[in-house]
C-alpha positions as CSV (number, residue, x, y, z in Angstrom):
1,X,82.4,114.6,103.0
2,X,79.7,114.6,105.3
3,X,77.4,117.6,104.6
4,X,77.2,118.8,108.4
5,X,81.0,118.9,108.4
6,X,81.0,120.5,105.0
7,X,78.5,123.1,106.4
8,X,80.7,123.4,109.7
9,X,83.8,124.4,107.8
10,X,81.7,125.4,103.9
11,X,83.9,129.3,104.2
12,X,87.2,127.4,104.5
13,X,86.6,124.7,102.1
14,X,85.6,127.2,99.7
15,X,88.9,129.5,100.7
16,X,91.4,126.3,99.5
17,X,92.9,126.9,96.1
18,X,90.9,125.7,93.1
19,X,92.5,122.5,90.9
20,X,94.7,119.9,92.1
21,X,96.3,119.4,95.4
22,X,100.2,119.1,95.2
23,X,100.0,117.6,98.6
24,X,96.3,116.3,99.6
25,X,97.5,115.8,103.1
26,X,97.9,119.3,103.5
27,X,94.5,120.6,102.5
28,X,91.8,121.6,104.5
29,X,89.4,118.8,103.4
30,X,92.0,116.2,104.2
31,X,92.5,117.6,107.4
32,X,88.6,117.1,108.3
33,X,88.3,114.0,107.2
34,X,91.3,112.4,109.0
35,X,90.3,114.2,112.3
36,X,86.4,113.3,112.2
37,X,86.0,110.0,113.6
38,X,82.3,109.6,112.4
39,X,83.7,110.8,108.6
40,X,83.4,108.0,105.6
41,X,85.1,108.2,102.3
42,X,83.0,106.3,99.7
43,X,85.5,105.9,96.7
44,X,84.7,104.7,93.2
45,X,87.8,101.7,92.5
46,X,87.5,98.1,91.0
47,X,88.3,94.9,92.0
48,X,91.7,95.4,91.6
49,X,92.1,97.7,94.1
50,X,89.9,96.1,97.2
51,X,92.3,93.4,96.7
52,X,95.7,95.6,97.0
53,X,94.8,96.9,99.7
54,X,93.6,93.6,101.3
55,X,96.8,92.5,101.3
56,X,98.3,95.6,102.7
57,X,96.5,94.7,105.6
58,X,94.0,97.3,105.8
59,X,90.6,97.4,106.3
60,X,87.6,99.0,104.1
61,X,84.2,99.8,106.4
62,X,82.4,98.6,103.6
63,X,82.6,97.4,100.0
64,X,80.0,97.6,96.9
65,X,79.8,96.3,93.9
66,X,77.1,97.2,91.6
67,X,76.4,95.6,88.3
68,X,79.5,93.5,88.5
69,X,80.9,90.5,86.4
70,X,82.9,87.6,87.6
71,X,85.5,87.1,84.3
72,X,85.9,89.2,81.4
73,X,86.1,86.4,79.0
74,X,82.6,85.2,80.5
75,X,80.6,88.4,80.6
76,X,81.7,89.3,76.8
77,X,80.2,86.0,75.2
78,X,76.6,87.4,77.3
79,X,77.4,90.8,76.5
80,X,75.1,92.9,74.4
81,X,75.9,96.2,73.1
82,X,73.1,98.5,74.3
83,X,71.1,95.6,75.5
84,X,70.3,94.5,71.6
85,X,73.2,92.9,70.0
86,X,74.7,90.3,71.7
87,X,77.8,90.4,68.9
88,X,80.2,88.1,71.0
89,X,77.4,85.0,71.5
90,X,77.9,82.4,68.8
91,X,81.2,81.5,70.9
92,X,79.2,80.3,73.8
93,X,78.1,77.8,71.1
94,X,81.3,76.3,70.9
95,X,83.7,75.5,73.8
96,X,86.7,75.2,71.5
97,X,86.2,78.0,70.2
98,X,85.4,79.7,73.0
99,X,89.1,78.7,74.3
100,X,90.7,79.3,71.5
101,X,89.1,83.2,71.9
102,X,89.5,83.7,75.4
103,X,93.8,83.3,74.8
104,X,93.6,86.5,72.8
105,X,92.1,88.3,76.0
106,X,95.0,90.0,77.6
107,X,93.3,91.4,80.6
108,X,90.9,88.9,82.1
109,X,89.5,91.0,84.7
110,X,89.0,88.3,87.4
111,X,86.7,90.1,89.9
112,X,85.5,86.7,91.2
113,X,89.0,85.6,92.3
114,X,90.4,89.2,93.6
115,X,86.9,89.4,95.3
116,X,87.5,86.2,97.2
117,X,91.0,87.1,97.9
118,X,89.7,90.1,99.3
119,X,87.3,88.4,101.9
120,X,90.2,85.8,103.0
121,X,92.5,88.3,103.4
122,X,90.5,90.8,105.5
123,X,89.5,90.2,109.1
124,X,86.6,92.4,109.0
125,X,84.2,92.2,105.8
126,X,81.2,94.0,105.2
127,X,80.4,93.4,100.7
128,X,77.3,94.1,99.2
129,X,77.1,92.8,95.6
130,X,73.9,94.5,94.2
131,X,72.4,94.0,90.3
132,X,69.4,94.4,88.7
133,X,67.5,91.6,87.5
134,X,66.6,93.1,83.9
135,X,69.9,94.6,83.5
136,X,70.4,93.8,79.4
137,X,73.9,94.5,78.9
138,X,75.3,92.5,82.0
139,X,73.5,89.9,83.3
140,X,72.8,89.8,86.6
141,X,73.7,85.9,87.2
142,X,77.4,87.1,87.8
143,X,76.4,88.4,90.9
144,X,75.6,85.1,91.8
145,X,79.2,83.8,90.5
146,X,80.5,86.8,92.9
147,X,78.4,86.3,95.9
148,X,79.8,82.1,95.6
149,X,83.3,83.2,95.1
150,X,83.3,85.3,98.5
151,X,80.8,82.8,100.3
152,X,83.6,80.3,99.6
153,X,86.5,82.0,100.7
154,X,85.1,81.9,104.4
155,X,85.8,78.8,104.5
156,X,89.9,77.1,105.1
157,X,89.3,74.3,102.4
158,X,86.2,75.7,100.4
159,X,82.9,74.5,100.1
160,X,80.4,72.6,97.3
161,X,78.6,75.0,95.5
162,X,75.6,72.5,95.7
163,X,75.8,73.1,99.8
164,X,76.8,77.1,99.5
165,X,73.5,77.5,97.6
166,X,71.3,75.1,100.0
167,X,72.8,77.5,102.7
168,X,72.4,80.5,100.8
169,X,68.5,79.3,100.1
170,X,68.2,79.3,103.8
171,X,69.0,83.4,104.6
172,X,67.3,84.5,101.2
173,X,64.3,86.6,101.7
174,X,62.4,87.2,98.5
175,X,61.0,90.2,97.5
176,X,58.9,89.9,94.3
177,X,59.2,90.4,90.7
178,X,61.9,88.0,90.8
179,X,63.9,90.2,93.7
180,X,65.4,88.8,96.4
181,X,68.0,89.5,99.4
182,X,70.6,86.8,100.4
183,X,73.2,87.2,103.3
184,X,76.0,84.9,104.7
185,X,77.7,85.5,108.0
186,X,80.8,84.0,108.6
187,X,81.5,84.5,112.6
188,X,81.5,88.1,114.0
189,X,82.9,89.6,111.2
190,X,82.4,88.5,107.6
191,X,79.2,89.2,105.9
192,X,78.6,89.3,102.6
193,X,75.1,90.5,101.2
194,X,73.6,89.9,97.5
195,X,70.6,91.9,96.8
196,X,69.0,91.7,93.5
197,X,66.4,94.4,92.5
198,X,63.9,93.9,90.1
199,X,64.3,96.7,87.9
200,X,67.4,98.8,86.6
201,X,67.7,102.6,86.7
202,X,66.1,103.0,83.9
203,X,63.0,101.2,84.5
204,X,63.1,102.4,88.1
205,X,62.7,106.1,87.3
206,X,60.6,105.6,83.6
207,X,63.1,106.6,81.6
208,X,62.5,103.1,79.6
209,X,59.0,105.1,78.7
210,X,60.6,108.9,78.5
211,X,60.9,109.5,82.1
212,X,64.2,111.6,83.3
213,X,66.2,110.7,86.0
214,X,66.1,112.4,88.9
215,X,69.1,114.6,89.8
């Protein structure tokens, strides 16, 4: 909730009834937020859900990934537990294998795919895929997977990735240590932004040398 309209109404806020809402509609918060026109939600959700609601036709003013992953069964074989072990990478070292692995994976978790259906289903699309170049534990080259996957679905019949990344190349502006901004417009209404930081939380705020992070 915006904290002017919190302010605005802090004594009747504080008046509701402590715990969980049997009806949210009915609560004072709801009430503000559904009346306020300037009033954004920002909601924590996955994948999953921008592309449910995609395809219930509604709209999202904006969506964010941060530190995202295209595929389960891709990220795993990258994947190292606190940044050290990478337990899962003598698969990538052998394709059959690698299949033979990836059918015991019940839940794929294919963000790249429910991402792109989200941008071809939406008529207004405003995602921002954000990672951090030195993230250990995920790298930060499925951003790029993600930012292709909803580059090329807005297009009818798809696009080469060779000519998505010339194109990409051309609206990247680079902003050291390896950092860069990319953006792709598709008409009036479709943009899709991938900005890769240099440094991680951790590194941001010196906690990688004892720092604490700022609360």
């Amino acid at each position: 909730m915006p904290l002017a309209l919190y302010a605005k109404h802090e004594s009747e806020i504080i008046a509701q009834p402590s715990g969980c809402a049997e009806d949210i509609t009915k609560t004072k918060a709801f009430r503000l937020l559904r009346d306020d026109p300037d009033a954004r939600l920002i909601i924590n959700f996955t994948a999953a859900v921008v592309e449910h609601y995609a395809q219930e036709g509604v709209d999202f003013a904006g969506v964010v990934l941060v530190a995202g992953f295209t595929t389960l069964t891709e990220l795993l074989p990258s994947y190292s537990i606190a940044g050290w072990l990478p337990i899962l990478a003598p698969l990538k070292s052998s394709p059959a294998l690698f299949r033979l692995w990836s059918n015991y994976v019940v839940d794929k978790w294919p963000s790249a795919t429910r991402i792109a259906n989200f941008v071809r289903l939406s008529k207004r699309v405003r995602l921002f895929i954000v990672h951090a170049k030195d993230d250990a534990e995920i790298p930060w080259t499925n951003a790029e997977g993600l930012f292709l996957a909803a580059a090329n679905a807005t297009t009818e019949k798809g696009m080469d990735v060779s000519l998505i990344q010339k194109m990409k190349s051309r609206n990247t502006v680079h902003m050291g240590d390896g950092a860069f901004i990319s953006t792709w417009k598709s008409g009036n209404d479709k943009i899709i932004r991938e900005e890769i930081v240099a440094y991680g939380p951790l590194k941001a705020f010196g906690m990688d040398e004892g720092g604490a992070l700022p609360v």
